[in-house]
C-alpha positions in Angstrom: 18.1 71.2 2.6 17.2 67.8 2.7 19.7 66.6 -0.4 22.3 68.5 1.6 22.1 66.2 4.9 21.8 63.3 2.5 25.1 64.0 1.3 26.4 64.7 4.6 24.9 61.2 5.9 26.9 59.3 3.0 30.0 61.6 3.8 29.9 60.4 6.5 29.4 56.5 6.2 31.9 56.8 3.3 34.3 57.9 6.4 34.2 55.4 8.5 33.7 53.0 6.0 37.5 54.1 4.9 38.8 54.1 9.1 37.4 50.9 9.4 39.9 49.1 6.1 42.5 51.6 7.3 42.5 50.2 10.9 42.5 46.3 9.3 45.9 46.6 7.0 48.8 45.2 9.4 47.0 43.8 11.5 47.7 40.0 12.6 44.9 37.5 12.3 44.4 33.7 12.5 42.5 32.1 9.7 41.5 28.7 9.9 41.3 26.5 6.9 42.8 23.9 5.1 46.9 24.3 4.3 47.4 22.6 0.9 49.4 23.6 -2.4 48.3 26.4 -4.9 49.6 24.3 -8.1 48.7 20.6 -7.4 45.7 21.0 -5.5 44.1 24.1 -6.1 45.7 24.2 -9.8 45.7 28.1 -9.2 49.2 28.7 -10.7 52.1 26.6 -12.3 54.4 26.6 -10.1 54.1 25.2 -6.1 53.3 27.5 -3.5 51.8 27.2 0.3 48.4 28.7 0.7 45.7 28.3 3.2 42.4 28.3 1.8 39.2 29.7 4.3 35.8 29.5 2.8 36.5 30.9 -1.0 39.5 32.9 0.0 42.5 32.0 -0.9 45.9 33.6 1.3 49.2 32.9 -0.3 52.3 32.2 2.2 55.3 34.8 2.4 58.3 33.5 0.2 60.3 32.1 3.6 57.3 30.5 4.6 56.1 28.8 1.8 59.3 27.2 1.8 59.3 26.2 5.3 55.9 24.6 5.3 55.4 23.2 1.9 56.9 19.8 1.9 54.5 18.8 4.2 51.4 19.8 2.3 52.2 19.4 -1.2 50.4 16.3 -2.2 48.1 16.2 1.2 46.6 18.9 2.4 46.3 19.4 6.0 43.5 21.5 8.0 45.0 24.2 10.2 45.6 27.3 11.2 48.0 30.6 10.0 48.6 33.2 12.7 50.2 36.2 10.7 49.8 39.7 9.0 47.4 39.9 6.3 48.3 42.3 3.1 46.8 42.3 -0.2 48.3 42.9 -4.2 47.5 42.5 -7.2 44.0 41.3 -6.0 45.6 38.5 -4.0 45.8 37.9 -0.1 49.1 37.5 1.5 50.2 36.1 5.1 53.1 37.1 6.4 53.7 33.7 8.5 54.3 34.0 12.2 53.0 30.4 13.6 51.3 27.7 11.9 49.4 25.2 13.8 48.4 21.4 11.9 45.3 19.7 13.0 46.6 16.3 13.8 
C-alpha cells in the first residue's frame, strides 16, 4: 500500500511538473542582459548573429531581428533588454523580437 501512494505522489509531481513547461512555451518574457554578437564576442559560431546573453544563457535573435539590431552591437556590446517570445531547438533558446530597449 505504501509503494502504491509513492507512485501516485510522483504521478503526480511528474504532472504538474509537465503543466508547468507546457504553460511557459509561447509565452512573452523580457530578459535583461547584455546584447552583443554570437561570432565576434561570444565566438559561439562562425558566422554574426544578435544574441542577448542573461547569466549563462544565451537567446539567439529571430532572422528579421538579428538583422535589424546587429549593426549596432557587433563590435560593442550593449546592456539591454529583449521583450519577446521564447522557444527552444536544437538545445538553443530563441526570441522572437517584439521591442528591444538599449541601456544608454
Amino acid at each position: 500500500m505504501k509503494a502504491a501512494k509513492m507512485l501516485l505522489g510522483l504521478a503526480l509531481v511528474f504532472t504538474l511538473v509537465l503543466v508547468a513547461r507546457a504553460d511557459d512555451k509561447g509565452k512573452e518574457k523580457t530578459v535583461k542582459g547584455t546584447i552583443t554578437c554570437g561570432k565576434c564576442d561570444l565566438k559561439l559560431v562562425k558566422a554574426c548573429h544578435t544574441v542577448i546573453k542573461s547569466g549563462e544563457t544565451v537567446y539567439w535573435f529571430d532572422k528579421a531581428s538579428n538583422k535589424k539590431y546587429h549593426k549596432k552591437i557587433c563590435t560593442t556590446p550593449m546592456e539591454g533588454s529583449v521583450t519577446g517570445t521564447v522557444s527552444e531547438k536544437d538545445g538553443k533558446k530563441y526570441i522572437m523580437v517584439d521591442k528591444v530597449d538599449f541601456k544608454e
